[in-house]
Each structure stands twice: as structure tokens, then as C-alpha cells.
N, CA, C and O atoms as a CHARMM CRD file, in Angstrom:
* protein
*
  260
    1    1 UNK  N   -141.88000 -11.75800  39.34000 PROA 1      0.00000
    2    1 UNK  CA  -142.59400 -12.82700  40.02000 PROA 1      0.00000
    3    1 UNK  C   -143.85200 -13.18600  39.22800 PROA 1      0.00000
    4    1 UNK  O   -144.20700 -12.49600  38.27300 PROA 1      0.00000
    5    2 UNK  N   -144.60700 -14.40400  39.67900 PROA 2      0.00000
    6    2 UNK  CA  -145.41600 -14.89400  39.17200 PROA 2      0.00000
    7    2 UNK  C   -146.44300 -14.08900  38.96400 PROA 2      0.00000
    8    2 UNK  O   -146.95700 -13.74500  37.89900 PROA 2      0.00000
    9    3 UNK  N   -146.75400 -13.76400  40.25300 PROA 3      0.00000
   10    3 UNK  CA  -148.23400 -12.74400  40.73600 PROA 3      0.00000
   11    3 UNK  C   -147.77800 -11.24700  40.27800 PROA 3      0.00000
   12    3 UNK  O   -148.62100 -10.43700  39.89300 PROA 3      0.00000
   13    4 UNK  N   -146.86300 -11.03900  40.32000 PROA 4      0.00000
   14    4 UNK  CA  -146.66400  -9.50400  39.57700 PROA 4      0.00000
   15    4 UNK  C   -147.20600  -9.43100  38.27700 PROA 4      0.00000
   16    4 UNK  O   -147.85700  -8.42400  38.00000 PROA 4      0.00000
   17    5 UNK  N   -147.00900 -10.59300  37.16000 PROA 5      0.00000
   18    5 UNK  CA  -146.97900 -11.09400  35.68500 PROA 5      0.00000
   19    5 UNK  C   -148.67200 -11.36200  35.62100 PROA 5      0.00000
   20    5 UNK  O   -149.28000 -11.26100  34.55500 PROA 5      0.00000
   21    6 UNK  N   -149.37000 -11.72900  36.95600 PROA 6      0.00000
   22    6 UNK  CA  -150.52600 -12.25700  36.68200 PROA 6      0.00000
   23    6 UNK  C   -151.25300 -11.34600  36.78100 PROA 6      0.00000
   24    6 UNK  O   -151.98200 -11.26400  35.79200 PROA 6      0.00000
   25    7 UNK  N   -151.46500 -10.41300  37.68500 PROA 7      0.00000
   26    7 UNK  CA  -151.97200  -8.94800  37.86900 PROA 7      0.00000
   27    7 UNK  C   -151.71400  -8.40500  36.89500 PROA 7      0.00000
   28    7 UNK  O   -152.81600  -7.93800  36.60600 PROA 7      0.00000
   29    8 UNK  N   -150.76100  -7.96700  35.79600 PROA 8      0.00000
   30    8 UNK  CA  -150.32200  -7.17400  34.99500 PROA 8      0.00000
   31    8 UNK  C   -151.38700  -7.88000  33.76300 PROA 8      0.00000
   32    8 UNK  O   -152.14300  -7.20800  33.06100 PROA 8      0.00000
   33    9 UNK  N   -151.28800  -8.90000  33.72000 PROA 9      0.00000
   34    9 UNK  CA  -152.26300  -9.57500  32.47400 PROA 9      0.00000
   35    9 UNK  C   -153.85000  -9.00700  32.76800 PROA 9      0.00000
   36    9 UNK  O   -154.54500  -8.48200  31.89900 PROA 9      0.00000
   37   10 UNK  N   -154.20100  -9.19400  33.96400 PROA 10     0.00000
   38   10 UNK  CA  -155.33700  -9.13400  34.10000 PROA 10     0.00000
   39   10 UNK  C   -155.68600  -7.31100  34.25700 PROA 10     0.00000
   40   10 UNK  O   -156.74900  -6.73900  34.49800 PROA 10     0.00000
   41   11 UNK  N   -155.11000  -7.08200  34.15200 PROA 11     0.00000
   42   11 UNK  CA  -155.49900  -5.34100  34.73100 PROA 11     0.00000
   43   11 UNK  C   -154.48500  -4.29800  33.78600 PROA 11     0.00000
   44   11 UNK  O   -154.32600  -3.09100  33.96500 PROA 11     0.00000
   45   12 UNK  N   -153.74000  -5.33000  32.52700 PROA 12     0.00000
   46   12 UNK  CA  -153.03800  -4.22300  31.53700 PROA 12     0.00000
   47   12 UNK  C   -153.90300  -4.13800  30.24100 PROA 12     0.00000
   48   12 UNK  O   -155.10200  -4.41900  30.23400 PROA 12     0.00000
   49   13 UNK  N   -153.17700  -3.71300  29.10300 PROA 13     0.00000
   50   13 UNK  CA  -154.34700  -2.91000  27.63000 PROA 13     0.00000
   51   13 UNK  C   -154.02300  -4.48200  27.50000 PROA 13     0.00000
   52   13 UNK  O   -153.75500  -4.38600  26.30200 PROA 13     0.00000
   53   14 UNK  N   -153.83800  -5.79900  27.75000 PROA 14     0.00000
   54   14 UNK  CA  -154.17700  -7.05300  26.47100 PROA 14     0.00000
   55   14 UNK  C   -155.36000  -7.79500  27.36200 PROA 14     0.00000
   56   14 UNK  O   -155.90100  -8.80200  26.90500 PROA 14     0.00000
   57   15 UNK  N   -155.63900  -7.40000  28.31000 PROA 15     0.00000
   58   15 UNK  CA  -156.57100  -7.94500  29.62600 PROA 15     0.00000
   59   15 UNK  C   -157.68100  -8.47100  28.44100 PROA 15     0.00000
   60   15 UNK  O   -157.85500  -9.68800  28.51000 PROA 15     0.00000
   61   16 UNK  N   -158.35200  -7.89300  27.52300 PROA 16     0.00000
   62   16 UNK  CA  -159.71200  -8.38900  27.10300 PROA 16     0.00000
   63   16 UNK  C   -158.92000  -9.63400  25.86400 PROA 16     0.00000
   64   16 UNK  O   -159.81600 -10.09400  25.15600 PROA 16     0.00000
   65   17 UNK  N   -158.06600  -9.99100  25.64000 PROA 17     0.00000
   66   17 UNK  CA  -157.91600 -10.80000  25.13000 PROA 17     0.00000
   67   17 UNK  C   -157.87800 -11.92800  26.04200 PROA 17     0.00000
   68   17 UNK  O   -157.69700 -12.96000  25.39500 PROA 17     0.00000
   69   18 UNK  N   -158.00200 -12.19900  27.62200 PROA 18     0.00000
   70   18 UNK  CA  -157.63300 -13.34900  27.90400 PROA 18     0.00000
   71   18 UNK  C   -159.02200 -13.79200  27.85300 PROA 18     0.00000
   72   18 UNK  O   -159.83600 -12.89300  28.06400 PROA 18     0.00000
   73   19 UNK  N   -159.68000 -15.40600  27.53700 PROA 19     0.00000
   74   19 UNK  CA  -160.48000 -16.14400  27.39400 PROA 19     0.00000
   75   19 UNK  C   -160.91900 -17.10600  27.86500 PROA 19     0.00000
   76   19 UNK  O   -159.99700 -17.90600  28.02600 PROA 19     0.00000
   77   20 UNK  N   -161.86500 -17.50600  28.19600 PROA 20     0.00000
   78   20 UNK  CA  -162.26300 -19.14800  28.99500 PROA 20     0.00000
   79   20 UNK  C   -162.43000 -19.72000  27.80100 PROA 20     0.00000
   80   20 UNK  O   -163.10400 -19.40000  26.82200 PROA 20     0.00000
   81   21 UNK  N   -161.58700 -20.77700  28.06900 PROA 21     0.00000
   82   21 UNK  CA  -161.99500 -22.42400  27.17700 PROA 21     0.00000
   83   21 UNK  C   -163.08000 -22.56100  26.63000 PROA 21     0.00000
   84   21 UNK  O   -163.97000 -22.39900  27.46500 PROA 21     0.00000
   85   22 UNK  N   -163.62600 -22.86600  25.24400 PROA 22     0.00000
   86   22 UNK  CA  -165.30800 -22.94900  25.05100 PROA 22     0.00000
   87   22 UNK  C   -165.21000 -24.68300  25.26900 PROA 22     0.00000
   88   22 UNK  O   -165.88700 -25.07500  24.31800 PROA 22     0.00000
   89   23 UNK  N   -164.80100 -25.74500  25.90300 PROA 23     0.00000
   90   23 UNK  CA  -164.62000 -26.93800  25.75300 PROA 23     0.00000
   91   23 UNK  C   -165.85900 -26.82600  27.23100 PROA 23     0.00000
   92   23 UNK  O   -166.06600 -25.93700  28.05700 PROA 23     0.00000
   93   24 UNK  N   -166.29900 -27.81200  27.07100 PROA 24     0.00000
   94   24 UNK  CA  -167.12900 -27.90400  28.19100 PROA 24     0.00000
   95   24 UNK  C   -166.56600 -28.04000  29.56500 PROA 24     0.00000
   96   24 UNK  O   -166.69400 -27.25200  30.50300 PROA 24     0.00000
   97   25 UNK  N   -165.79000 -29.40500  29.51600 PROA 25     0.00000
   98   25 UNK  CA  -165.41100 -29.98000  30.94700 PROA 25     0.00000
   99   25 UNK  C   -164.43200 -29.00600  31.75800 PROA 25     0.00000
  100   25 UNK  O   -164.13400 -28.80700  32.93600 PROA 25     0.00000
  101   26 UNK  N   -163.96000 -28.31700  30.01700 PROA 26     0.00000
  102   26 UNK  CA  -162.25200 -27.72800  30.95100 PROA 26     0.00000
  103   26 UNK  C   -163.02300 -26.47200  31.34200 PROA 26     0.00000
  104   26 UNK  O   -164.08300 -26.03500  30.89400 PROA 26     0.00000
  105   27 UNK  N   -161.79200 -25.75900  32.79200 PROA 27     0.00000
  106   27 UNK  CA  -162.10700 -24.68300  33.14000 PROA 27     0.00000
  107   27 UNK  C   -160.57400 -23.86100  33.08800 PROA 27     0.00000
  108   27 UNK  O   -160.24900 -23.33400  34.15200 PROA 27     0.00000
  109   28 UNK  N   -160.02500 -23.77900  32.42400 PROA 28     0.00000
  110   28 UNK  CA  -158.87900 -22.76800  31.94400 PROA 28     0.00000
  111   28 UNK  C   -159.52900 -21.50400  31.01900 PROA 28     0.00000
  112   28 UNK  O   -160.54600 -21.35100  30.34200 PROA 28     0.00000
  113   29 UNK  N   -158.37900 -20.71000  31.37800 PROA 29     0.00000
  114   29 UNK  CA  -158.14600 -19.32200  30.53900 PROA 29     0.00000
  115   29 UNK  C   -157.34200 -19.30800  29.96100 PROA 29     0.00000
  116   29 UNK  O   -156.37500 -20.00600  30.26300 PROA 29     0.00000
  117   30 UNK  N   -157.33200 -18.45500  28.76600 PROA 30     0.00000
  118   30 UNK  CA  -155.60400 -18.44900  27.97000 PROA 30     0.00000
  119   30 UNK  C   -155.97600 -17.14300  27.52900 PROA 30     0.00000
  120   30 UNK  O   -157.04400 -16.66900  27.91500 PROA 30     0.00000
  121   31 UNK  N   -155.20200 -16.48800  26.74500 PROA 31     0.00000
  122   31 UNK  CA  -154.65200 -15.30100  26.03800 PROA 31     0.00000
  123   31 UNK  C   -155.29500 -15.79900  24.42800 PROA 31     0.00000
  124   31 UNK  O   -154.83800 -16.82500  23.92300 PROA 31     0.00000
  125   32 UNK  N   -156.22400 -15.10100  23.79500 PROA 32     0.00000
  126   32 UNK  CA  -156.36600 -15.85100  22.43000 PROA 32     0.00000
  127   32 UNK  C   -155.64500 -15.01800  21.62600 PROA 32     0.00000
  128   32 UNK  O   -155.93000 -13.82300  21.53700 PROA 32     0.00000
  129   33 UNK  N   -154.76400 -15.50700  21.04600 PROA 33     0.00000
  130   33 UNK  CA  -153.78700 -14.90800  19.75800 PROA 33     0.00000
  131   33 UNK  C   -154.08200 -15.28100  18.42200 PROA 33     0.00000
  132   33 UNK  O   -153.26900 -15.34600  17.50000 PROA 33     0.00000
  133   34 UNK  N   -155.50600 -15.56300  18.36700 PROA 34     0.00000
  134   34 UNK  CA  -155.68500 -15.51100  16.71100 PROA 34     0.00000
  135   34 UNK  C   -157.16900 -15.57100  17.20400 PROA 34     0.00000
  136   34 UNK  O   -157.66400 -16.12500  18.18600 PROA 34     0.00000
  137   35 UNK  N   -157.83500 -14.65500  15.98300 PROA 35     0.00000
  138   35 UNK  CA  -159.17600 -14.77900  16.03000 PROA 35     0.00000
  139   35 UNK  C   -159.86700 -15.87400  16.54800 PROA 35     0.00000
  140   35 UNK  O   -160.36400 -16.10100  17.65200 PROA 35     0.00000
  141   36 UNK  N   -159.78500 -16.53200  15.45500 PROA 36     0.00000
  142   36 UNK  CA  -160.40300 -17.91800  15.63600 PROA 36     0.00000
  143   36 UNK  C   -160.08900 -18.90900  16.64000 PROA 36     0.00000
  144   36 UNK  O   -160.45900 -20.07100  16.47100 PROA 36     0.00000
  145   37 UNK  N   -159.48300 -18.58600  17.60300 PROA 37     0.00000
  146   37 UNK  CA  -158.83500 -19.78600  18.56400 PROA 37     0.00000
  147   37 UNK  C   -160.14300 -19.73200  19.85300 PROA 37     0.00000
  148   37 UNK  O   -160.52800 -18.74100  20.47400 PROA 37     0.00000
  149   38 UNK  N   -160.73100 -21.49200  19.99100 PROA 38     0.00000
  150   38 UNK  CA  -161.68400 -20.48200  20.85500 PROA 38     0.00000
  151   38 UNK  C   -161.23700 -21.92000  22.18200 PROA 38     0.00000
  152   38 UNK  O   -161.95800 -22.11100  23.16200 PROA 38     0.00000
  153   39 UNK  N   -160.26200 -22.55800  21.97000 PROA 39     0.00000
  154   39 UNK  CA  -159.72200 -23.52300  23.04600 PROA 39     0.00000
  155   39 UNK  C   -158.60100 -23.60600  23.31200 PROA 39     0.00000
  156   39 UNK  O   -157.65100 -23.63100  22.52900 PROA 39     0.00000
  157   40 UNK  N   -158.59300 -23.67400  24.75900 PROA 40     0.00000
  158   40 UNK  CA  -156.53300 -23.33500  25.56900 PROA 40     0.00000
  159   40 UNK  C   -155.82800 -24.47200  24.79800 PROA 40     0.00000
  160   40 UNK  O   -154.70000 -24.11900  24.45400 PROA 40     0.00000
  161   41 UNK  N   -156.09500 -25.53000  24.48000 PROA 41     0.00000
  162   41 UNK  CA  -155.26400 -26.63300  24.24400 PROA 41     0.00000
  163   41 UNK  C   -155.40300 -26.94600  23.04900 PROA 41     0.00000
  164   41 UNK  O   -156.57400 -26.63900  22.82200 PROA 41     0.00000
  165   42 UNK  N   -154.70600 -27.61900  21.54800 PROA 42     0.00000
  166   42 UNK  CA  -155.53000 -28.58500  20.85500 PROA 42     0.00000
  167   42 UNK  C   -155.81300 -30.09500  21.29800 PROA 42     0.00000
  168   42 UNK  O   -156.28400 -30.91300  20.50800 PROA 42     0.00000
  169   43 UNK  N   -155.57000 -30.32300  22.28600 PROA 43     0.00000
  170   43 UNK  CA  -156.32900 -31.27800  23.29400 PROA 43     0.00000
  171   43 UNK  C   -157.84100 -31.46100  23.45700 PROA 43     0.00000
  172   43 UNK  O   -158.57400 -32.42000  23.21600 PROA 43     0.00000
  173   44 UNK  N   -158.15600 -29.82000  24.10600 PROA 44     0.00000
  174   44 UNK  CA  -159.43500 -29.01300  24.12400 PROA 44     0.00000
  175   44 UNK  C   -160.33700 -29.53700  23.24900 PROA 44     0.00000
  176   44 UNK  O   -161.34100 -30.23200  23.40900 PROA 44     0.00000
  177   45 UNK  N   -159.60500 -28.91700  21.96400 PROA 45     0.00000
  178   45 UNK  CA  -160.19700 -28.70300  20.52000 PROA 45     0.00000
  179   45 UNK  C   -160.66300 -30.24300  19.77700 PROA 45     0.00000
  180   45 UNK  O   -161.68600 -30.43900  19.12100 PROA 45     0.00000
  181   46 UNK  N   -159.77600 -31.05900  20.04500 PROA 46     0.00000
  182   46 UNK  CA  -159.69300 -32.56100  19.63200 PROA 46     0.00000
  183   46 UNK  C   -161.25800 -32.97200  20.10500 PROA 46     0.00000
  184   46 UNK  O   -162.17700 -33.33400  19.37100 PROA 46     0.00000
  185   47 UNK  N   -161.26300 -32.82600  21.33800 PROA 47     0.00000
  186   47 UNK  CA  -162.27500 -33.41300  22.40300 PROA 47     0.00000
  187   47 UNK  C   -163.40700 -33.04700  21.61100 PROA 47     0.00000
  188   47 UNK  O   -164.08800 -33.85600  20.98100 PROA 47     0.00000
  189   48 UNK  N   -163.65900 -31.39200  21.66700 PROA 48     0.00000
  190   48 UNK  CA  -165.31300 -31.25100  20.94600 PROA 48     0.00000
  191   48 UNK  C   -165.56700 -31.30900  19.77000 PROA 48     0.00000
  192   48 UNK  O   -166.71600 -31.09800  19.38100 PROA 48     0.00000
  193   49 UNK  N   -164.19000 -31.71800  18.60300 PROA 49     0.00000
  194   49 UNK  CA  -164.51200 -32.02100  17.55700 PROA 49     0.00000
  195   49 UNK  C   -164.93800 -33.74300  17.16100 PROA 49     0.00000
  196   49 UNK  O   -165.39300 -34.37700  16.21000 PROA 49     0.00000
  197   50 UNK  N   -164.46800 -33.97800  18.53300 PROA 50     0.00000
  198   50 UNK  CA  -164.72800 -36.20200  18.60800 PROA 50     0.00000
  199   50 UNK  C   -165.92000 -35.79900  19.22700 PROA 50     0.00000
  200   50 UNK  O   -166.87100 -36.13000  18.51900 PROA 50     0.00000
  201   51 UNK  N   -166.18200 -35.36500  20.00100 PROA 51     0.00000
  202   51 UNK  CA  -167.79900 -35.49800  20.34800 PROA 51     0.00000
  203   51 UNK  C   -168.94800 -34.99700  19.68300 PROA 51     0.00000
  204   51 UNK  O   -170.08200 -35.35300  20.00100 PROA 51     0.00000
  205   52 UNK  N   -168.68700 -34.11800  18.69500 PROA 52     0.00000
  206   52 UNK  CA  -169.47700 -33.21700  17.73000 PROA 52     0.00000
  207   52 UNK  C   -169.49100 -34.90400  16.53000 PROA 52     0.00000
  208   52 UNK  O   -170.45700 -35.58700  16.19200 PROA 52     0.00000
  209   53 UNK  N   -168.32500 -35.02900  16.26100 PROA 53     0.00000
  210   53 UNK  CA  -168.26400 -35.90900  14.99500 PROA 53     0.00000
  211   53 UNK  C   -169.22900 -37.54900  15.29800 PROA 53     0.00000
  212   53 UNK  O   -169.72400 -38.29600  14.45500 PROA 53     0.00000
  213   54 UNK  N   -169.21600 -37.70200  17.15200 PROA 54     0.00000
  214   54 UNK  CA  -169.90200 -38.85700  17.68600 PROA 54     0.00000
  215   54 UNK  C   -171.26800 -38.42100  17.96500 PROA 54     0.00000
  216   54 UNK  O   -171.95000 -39.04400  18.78000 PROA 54     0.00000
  217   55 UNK  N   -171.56200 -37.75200  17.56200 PROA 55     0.00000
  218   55 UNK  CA  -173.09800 -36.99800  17.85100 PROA 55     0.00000
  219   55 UNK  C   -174.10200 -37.61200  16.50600 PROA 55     0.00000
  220   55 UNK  O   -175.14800 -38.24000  16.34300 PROA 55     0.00000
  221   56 UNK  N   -172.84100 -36.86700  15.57900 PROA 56     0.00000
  222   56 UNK  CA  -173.60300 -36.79000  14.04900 PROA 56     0.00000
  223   56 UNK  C   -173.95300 -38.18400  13.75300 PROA 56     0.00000
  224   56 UNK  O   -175.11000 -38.48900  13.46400 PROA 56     0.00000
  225   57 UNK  N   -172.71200 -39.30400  13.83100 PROA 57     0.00000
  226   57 UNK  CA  -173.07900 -40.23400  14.10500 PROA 57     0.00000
  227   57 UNK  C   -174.03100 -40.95800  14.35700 PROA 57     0.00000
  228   57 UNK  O   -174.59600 -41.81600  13.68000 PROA 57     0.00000
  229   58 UNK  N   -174.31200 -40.33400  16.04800 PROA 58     0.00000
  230   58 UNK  CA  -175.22900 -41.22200  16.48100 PROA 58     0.00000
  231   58 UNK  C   -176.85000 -41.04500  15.46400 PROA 58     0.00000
  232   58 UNK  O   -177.63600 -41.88700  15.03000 PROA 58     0.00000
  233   59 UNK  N   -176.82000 -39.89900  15.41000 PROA 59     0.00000
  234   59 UNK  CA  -177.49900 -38.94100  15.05100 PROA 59     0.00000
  235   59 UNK  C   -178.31700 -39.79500  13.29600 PROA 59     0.00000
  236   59 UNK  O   -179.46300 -40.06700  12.93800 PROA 59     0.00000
  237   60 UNK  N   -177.54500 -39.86900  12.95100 PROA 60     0.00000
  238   60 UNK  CA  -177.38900 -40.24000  11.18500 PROA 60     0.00000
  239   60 UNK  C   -178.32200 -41.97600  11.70400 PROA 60     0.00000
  240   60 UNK  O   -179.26400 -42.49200  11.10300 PROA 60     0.00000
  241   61 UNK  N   -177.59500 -42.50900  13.01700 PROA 61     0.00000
  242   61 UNK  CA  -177.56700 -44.42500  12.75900 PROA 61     0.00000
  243   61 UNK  C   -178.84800 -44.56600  13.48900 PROA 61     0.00000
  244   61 UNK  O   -179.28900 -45.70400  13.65100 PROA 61     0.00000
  245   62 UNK  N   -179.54700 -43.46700  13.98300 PROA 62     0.00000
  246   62 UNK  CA  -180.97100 -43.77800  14.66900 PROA 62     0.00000
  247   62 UNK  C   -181.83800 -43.61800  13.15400 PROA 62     0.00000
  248   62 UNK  O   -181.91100 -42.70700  12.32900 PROA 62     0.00000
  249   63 UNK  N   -182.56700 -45.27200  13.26900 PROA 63     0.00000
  250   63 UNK  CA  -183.71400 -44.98100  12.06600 PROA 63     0.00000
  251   63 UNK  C   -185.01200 -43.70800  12.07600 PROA 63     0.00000
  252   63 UNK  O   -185.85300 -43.74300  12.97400 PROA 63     0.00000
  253   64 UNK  N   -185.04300 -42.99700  11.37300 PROA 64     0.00000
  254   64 UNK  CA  -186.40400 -41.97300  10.82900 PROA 64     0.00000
  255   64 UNK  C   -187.60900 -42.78800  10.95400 PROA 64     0.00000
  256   64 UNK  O   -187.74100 -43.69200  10.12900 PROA 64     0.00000
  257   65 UNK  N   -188.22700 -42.67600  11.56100 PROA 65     0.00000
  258   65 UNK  CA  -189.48500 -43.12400  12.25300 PROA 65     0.00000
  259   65 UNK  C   -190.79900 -42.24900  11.60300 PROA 65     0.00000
  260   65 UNK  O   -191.94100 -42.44800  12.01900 PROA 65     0.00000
């Protein structure tokens, strides 16, 4: 069953691998299977790399005063 599988994740030896999303809006957990993975989706990942990349942007097109 579902809840048998979900208890077992959370309370077996891979328990410290499961992770919250570092994406802001989202609130999911996943299992991270590679170091470097630090978002459930590349959805996730898309998002804070368009808003990081619209930052710099903005960032760069405001004149130095």
C-alpha cells in the first residue's frame, strides 16, 4: 500500500535523503539521487534559473548613478 511505502521512506536507512524543493513557491519533497539535485522537478529548476537570469537583467539595465 501507499502508506505502508510512505512510512517506510520516512522512518527507513534512505530517510535523510528525502528533501524539500529549494524553488521558492513549490512545497514538495523528493528523494535526491545525485548530489547536486537540489529541485523535485526540472520545471522547479527552469523557474529559478529564469528568475535568477531576469534579475541579472534587471540588474545590469538600471543606470549606475
Amino acid at each position: 500500500m501507499v502508506s505502508d511505502d510512505a512510512a517506510a521512506l520516512l522512518t527507513g536507512e534512505h530517510s535523510d535523503l528525502l528533501t524539500q524543493c529549494e524553488s521558492a513557491p513549490c512545497d514538495r519533497f523528493y528523494v535526491r539521487t545525485h548530489a547536486r539535485r537540489r529541485w523535485c522537478s526540472t520545471r522547479c529548476g527552469d523557474r529559478v534559473r529564469a528568475a535568477r537570469a531576469y534579475a541579472r537583467k534587471q540588474q545590469s539595465a538600471t543606470p549606475a548613478q
